[in-house]
C-alpha positions in Angstrom: 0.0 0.0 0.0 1.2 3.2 -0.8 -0.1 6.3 1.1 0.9 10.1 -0.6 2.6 12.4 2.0 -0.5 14.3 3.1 -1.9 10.7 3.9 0.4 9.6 5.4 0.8 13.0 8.0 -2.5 13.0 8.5 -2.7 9.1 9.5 0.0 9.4 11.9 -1.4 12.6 13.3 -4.6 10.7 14.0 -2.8 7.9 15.9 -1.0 10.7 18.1 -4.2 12.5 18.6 -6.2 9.0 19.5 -2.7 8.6 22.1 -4.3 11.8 23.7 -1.5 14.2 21.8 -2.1 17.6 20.3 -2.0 17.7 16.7 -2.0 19.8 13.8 -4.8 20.8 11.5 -5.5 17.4 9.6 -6.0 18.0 6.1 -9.7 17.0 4.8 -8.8 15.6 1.7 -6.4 13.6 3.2 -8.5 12.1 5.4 -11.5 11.4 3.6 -8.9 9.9 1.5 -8.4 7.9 4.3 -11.8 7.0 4.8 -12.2 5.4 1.7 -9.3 3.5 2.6 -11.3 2.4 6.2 -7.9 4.1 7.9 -10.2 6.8 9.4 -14.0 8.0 10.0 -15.1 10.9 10.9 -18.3 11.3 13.6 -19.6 14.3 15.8 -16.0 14.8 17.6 -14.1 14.7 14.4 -11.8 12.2 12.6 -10.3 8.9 14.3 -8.1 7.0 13.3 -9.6 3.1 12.6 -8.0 -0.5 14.1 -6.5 -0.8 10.1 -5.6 2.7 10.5 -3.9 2.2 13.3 -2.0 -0.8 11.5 -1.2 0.8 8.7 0.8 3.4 10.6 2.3 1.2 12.9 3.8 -0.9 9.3 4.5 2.8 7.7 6.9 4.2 10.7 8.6 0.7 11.0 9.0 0.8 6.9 10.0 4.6 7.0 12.9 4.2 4.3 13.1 6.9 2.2 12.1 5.7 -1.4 15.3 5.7 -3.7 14.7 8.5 -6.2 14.1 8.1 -9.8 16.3 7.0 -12.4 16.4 9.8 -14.1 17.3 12.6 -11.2 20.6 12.5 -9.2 20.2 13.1 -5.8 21.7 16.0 -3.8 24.4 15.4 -1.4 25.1 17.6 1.7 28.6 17.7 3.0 
């Protein structure tokens, strides 16, 4: 499964906000994107993150290896 950035922010904001942490704004798109997905539903106090959501960022932050870049782009080294 592959979530875009925004998802993926706004699914680990919701599990640090059902953990009884302050979060951010969540984006909307994001997370009815998440909805559809069965990561998230929203009811009268807002959006919560779902048991599969809850999953799915627990396997996202122990897979959080950044992607190699393209084969066509040369990535930018600091020194």
């Amino acid at each position: 499964m592959s979530l875009t950035p925004g998802q993926l922010t706004a699914l680990r904001n919701l599990a640090r906000k059902q953990a009884g942490e302050d979060v951010n704004w969540i984006n909307i798109a994001d997370a009815r994107a998440l909805t559809e997905l069965g990561f998230a539903e929203r009811n009268r106090g807002g959006w919560e993150i779902t048991p599969a959501g809850l999953a799915a960022a627990k396997s996202q932050s122990e897979s959080d290896e950044p992607e190699p870049p393209p084969n066509n782009v040369d990535p930018i080294r600091r020194l």
